[in-house]
N, C-alpha and C positions, 0 to 999 in steps of 0.2 A: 585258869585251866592249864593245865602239864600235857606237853605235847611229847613224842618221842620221835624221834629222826634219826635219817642215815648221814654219817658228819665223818670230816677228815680232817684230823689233825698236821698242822706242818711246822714240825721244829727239826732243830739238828742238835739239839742238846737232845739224848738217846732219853736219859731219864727225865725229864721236864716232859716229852712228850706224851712218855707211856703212863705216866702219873696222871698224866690230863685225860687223854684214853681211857685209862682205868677209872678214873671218875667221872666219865659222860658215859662208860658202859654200867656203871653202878645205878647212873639216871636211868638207865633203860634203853640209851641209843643205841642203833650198832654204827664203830667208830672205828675205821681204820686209823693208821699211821702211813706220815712219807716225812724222810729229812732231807730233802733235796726241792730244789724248783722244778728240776726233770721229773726226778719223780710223781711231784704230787701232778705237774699238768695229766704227766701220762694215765694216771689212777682216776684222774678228773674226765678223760675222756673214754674210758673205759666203764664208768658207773656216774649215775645221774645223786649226787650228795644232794642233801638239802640244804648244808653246809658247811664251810671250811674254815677252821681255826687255823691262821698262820702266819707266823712268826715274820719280823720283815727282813732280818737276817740269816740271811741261806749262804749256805757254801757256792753253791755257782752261778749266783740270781738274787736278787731281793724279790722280797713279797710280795712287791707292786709291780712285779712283772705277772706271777700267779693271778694277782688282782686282776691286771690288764686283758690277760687268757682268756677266764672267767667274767669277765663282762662283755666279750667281745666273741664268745663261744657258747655259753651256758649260762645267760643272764637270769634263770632261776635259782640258780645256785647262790646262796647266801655268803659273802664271803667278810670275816670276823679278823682284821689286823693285830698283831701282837707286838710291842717293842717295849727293851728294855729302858729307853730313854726319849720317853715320848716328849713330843714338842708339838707347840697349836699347828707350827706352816705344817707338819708330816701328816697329823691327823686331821688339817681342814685339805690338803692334797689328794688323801687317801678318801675321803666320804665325797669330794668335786670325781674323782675316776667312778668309784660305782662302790668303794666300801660298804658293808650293812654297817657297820660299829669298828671302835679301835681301842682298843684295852691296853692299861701298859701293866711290863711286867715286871714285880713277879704276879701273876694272879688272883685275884682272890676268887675262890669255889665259886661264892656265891654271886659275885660281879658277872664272872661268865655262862654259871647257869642261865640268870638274867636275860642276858645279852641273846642266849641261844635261842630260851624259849622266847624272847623276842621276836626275830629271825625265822623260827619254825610259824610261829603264829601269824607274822605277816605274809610269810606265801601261803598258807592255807588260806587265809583272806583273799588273795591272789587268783589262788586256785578256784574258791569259790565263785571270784564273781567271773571269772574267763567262762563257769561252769552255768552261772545264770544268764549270762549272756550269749552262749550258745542254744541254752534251751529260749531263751526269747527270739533270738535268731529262727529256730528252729518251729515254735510257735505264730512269730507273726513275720518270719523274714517274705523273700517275694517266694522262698520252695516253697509257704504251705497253701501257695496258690497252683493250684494242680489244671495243667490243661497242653495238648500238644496242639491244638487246632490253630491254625494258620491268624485269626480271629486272637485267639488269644497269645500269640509271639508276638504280632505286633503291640497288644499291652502290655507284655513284657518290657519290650523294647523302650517304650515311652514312658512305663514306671522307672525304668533303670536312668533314661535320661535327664529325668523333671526330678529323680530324690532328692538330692544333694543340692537345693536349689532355695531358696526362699521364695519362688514361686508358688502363686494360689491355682490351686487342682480343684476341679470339679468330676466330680465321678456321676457318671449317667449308668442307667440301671434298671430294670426290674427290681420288683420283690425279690430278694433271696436269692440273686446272682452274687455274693458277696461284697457288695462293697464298702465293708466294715474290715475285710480284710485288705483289701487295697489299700486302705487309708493305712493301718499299721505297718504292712509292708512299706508306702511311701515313707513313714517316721521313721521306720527300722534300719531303711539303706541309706537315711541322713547322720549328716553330722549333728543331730539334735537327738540322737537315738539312746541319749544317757538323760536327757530332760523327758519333761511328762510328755504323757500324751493323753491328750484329757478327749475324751468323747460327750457329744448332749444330741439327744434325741429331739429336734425343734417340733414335729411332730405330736411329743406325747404330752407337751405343757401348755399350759394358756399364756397370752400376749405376757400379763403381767408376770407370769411367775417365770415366762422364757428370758426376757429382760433381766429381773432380778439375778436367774443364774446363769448366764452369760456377765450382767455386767457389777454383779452383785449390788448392796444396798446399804444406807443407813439407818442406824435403829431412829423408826418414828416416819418413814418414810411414807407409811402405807401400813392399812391395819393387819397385825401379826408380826409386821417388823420389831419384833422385840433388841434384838442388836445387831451389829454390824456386820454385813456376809459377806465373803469376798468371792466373787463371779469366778466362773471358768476362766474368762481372756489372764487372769494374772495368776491364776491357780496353773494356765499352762505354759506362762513365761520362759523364755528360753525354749519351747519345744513345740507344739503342734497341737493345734486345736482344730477338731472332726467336728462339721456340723450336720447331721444328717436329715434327711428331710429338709434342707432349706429351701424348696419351695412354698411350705408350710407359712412362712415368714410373714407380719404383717408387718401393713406400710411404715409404721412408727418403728420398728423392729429395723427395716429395712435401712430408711436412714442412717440410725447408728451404725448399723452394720459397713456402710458406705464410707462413715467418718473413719471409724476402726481402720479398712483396708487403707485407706488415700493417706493419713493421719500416723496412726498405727499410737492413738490414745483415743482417751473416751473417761466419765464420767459415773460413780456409782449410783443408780438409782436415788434422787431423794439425797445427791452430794453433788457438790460445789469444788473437790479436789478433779486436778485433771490428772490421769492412772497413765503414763507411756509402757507401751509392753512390746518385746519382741517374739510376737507371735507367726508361725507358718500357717495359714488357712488352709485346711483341705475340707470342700463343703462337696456332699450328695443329696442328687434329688430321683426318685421315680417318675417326675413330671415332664411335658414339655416346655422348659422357661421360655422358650423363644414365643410359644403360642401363646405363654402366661401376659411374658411383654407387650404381645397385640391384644391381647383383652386388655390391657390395662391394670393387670393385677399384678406385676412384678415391675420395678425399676428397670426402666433399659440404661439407665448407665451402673446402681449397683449388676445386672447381670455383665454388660464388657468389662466389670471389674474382679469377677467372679471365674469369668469362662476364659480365661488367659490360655492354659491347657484343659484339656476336657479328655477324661480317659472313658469310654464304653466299656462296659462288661456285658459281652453278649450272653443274651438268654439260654439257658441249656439246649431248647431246642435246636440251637442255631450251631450247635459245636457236639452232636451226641457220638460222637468218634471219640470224646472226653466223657463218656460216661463209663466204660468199663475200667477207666482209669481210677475216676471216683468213687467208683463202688467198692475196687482193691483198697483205695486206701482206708478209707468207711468202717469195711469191714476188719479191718486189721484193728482199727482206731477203738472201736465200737466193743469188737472184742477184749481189748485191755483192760477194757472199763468193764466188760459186766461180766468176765472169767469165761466168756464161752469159747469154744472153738470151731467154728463155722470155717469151713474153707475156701467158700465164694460163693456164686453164683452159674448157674448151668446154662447150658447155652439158648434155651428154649427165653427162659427168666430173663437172662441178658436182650434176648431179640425184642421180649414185650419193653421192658426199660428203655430202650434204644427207639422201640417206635412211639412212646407215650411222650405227649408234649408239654410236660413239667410246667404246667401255670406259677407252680410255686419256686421252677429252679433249683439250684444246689441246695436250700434249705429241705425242702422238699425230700429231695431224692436222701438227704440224711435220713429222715425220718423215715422211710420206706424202710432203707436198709437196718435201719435198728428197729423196728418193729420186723421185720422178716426174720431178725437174727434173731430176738427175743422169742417169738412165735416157733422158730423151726425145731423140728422133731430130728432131723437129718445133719450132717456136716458140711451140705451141698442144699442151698435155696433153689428150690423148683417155683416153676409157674403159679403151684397152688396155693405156696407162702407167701403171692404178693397178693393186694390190696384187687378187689374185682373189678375197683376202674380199669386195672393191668389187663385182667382174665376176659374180659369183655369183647375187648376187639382179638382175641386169638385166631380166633377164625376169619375173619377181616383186620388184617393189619394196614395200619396207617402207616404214611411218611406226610410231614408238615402238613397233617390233617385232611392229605388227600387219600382215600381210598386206592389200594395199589395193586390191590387180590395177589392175597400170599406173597406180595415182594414180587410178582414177576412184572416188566417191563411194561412187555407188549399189550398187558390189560389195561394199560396205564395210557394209551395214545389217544383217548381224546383232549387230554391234555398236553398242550405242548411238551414234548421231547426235548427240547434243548433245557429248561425250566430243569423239568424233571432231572436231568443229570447235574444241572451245577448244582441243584439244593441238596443234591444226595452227594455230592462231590464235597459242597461245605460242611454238609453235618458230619462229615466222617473224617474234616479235614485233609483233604484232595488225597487220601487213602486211596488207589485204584482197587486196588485188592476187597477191601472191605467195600465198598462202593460197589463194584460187582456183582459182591455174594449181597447187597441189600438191595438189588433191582432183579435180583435173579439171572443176570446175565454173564457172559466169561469175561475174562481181564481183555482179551482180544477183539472181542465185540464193543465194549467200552472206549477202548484205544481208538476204532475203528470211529464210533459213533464221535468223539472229542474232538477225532478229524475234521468228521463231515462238517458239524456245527461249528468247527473252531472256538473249542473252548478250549485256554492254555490257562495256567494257574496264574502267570505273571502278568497276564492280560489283564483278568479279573481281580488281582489283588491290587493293581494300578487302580482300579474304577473302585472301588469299595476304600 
């Protein structure tokens, strides 16, 4: 494939250069000229080249000074040596500084054509993957975990500390609190984040066939073993392997699982080789292991080999100060995908979202929003585009499934008062403001009440 680029040439012989010019503008490039080492820096800093042909004989400078500029200013910049009396020490000198290639001259057309589109073709490679790996950034880095609740900074804070680590993560969860994206953001902010990241559902397979693709098999192992498989632990080598559902895990399971961590080798189904792998474990469950533990139905030393760090992802209900967050993005996200233009949500529609307690979590609240976007007649989702679980309590609206009659307070006092404020303080993420308007009281009277009971943020974020 024929690339075309913006290229500078640098010679001090007048005609050698513009002859070169004229035949890389003939290719298609556009190519300035400079015959000086001043010159070409200065033209270098003033326009972004994809590459520079030049010469290593200059009038007030040699080429390995331009070289040196250029790698040490504009390390995209390809830069292509030229000399009339080339030797290995100049040209292995020149490619040890930061050379793309080194031609001697006189040139041949087709030598340096070569060379260029060489050059042009490996920054586009460059450029692409800087470009695939911002959209995986972008994708599964820690941004595309959306949440400002106090609840969720502290798992910020704890994803950003444990990534870079070869520490085992356990992620505790709901349903559809995301913890599939935690586990990619943990890969993402590692140094493993150019190796796989291999995910298995422990959940959706039987003992035998969770085994098989975890630890893979050999052919004749076991009837259908036709030939050899190779399990996820070596399929994610070098990088991180997600087990979700690992309470699901049976005993026999569990053991290997135990050698794996302690070990960091293990055995193909139905094989006699021993596999070493440098695998990062990040394992999630919906369950309580500790309670699993005392029934007996989980390993207490696979789980202290397991729960080193243990990240929570609070349930939607527990953070809905992060719902109007996730609805903006939803709906932005939602609309790319299916061409509409929906402008949000109105405030009536936001108050039912905010008082509805998401059994199903973020996954959930996706699907509300793309089924309300899909359904809407409007460019503004009203009350009557959500789902009648929403429409139902309108007229009795909930918080944390207490009845509150219309948000106001003081209908609310035969339930403890002090309660009632921290849960409306957490769900909205110690927001005074919004906290207020969902208890129906002023920012003053709130202030006021925080006093009486002593509720301070740094208090309660020490006990949690």
């Amino acid at each position: 494939m024929t690339y075309n680029g913006s290229l500078l040439v640098v010679d001090d012989d007048r005609h050698i250069c513009e002859a070169m010019a004229d035949y890389l503008r003939s290719l298609g490039h556009r190519t300035e000229t400079a015959m000086t080492c001043r010159d070409a820096i200065s033209r270098i800093k003033e326009y972004n080249f994809d590459a520079v042909v030049c010469d290593v004989n200059l009038p007030d400078a040699d080429g390995f000074q331009v070289l040196e500029w250029v790698v040490a200013n504009k390390p995209e910049t390809s830069v292509i040596l030229l000399t009339g009396y080339g030797t290995i020490e100049s040209a292995v000198e020149s490619i040890r500084i930061g050379a793309f290639d080194y031609l001697t001259k006189p040139v041949i057309d087709d030598e340096l054509n070569l060379a260029i589109q060489r050059a042009l073709s490996q920054k586009r490679i460059v450029e692409e993957n800087k470009k695939l790996k911002k959209q995986l950034d972008q994708k599964f880095g820690i941004s595309n975990i959306i949440g400002r609740d106090y609840k969720m900074a502290k798992m910020f804070d704890l994803i950003e500390s444990v990534a870079d680590t070869r520490t085992t993560v356990l992620i505790l969860g709901e349903n559809g609190t995301g913890k599939t994206i935690t586990a990619r953001a943990l890969h993402q902010l590692s140094s493993r984040r150019e190796k796989p990241f291999v995910e298995v559902a422990c959940g959706a397979l039987t003992d035998t066939l969770l085994e098989s693709e975890l630890f893979g098999h050999v052919a004749g192992s076991f009837t259908g073993a036709t030939h050899d498989k190779i399990g996820k632990f070596l399929q994610a080598d070098g990088g991180t392997l997600f087990l979700d559902e690992i309470g699901t895990a049976s005993p026999s399971l569990q053991v290997k699982l135990l050698r794996v961590l302690q070990d960091r080798e293990f055995e193909a189904v139905g094989g006699n080789k021993t596999h070493k792998v440098d695998v990062r474990l990040v394992l999630a469950t919906n369950e309580n292991l500790e309670e699993r533990v005392r029934r007996g139905e989980f390993r207490q030393d696979l789980f202290y080999r397991i729960n080193v760090i243990s990240v929570t992802q609070p349930p939607l209900r527990e953070r809905i100060g992060d719902i109007p967050l996730l609805v903006q993005h939803y709906v932005r996200h939602i609309n790319e995908q299916t061409g509409k233009q929906v402008e949000g949500f109105d405030d009536q529609s936001m108050q039912l979202m905010q008082r509805y307690q998401w059994p199903g979590n973020v996954r959930e609240l996706v699907n509300v929003v793309e089924r309300a976007i899909v359904l809407a007649k409007d460019r503004v989702i009203t009350a009557n585009d959500l789902p009648e679980s929403f429409r139902r309590d309108l007229q009795e609206p909930r918080y944390n499934g207490q009845r509150i009659g219309a948000g106001n307070l003081k209908s609310a006092l035969v339930n403890p008062e002090r309660q009632i404020i921290v849960d409306a303080l957490e769900g909205n993420g110690w927001n005074r403001q919004e906290t207020a308007r969902m208890l129906g009281i002023n920012r003053t009277t709130l202030y006021k009440k925080m006093k009486k009971f002593q509720i301070e943020y740094e208090t309660h974020a020490q006990l949690t």
